[in-house]
C-alpha positions in Angstrom: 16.2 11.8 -7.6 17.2 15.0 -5.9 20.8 16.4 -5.5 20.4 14.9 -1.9 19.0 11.5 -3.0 15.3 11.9 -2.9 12.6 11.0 -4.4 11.4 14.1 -6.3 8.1 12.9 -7.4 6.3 12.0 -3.9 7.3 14.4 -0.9 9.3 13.6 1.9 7.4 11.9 4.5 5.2 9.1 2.2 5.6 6.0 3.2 3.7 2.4 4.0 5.1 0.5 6.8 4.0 -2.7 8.9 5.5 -5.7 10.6 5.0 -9.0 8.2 5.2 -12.0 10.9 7.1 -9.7 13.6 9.8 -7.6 10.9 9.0 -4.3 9.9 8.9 -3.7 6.5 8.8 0.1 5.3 8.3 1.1 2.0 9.6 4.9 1.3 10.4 4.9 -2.4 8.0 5.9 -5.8 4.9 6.0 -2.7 1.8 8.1 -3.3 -2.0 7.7 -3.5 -3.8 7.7 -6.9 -7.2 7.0 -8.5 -7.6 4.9 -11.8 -9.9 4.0 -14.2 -10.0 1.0 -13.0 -11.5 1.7 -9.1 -14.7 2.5 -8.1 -15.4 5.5 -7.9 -14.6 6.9 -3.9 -11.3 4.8 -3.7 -8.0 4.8 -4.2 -5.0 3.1 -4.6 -2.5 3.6 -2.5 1.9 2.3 -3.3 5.3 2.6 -1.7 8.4 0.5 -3.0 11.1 -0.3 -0.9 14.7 -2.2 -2.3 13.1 -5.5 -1.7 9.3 -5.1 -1.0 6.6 -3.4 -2.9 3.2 -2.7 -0.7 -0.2 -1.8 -2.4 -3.3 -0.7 -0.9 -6.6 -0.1 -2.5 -9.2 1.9 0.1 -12.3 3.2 0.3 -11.3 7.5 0.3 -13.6 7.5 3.3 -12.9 8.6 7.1 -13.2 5.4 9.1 -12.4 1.3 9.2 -13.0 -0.7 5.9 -12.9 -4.9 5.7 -13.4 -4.7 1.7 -9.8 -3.0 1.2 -7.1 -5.1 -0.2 -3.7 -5.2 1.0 -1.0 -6.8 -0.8 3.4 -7.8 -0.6 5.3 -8.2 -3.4 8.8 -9.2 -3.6 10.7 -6.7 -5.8 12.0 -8.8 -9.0 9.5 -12.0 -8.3 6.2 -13.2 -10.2 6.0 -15.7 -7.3 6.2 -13.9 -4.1 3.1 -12.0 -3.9 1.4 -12.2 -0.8 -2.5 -11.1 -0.7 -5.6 -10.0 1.7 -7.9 -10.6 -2.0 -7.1 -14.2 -1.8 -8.5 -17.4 -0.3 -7.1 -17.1 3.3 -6.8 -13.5 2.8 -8.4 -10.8 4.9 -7.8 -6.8 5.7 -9.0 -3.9 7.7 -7.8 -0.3 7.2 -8.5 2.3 8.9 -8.8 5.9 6.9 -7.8 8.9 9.4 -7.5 11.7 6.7 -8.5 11.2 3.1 -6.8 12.7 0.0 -9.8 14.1 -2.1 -7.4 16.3 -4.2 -4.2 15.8 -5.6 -1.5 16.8 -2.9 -3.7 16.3 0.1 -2.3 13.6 2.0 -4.2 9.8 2.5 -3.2 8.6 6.2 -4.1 5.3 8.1 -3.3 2.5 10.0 -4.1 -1.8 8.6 -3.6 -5.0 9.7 -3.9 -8.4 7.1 -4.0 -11.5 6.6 -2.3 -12.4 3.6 -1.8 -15.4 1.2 0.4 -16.2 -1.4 -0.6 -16.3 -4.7 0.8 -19.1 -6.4 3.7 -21.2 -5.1 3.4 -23.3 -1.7 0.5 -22.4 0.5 1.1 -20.1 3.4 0.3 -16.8 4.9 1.7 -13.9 6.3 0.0 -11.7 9.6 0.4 -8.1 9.3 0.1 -6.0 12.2 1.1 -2.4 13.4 0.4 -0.8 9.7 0.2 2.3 9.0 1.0 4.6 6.0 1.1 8.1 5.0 1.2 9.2 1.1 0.1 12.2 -0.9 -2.4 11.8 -3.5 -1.1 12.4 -7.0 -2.6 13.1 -10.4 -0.7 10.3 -12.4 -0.2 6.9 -11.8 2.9 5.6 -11.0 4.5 3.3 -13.1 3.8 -0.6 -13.5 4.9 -2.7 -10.5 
């Protein structure tokens, strides 16, 4: 944190944001875009934390719509409120407008989802209106 309050590790401006069954949930906190060893190569992941929500993207670096990216919601504090688009009942498309091939170049794009829960009772979540906006960054952040 800054002397004002912000985050000093991701610029002012990153965020991921959409409206989970018709309430907005925006994600401002620890948010950037980062590859791991993990990915294929040509994606990234993208995160944002909010008090009570923690968003996650994985996305093809790419200029245009994808239906292989995964989306996911986690409650902040909870093994059992994850919600999922990589799950039976699941399903995603994001839309890459500007990709982040270095770090500090800036990953922008607009989702919507279908997402599941993971565990727990059987439901799902519709996610429209998403967008999100986060500079890539060398490190990844730390664990959710």
């Amino acid at each position: 944190m800054d002397a004002s309050g912000g985050d000093v590790a991701n610029p002012q401006g990153n965020f991921i944001m959409a409206d989970v069954d018709g309430v907005t949930i925006r994600a401002e906190l620890q948010a950037g875009a980062y590859f791991w060893s993990g990915l294929v190569d040509g994606w990234l992941d993208a995160e944002a934390r909010s008090s009570e929500w923690i968003w996650t993207i994985s996305v093809r670096n790419s200029l245009g719509s994808s239906m292989g990216a995964d989306t996911a919601l986690f409650a902040v504090g909870s093994t059992t409120t994850i919600f999922a688009s990589y799950t039976t009942g699941g399903s995603s498309e994001v839309a890459v407008t500007a990709t982040a091939p270095h770090a500090g170049d800036v990953l922008e794009g607009t989702f919507s989802a279908t997402l599941a829960r993971l565990g727990g009772p059987a439901m799902t979540a519709t996610v429209t209106n998403g967008s999100f906006r986060l500079a890539r960054v060398d490190e990844m952040p730390p664990p959710l």
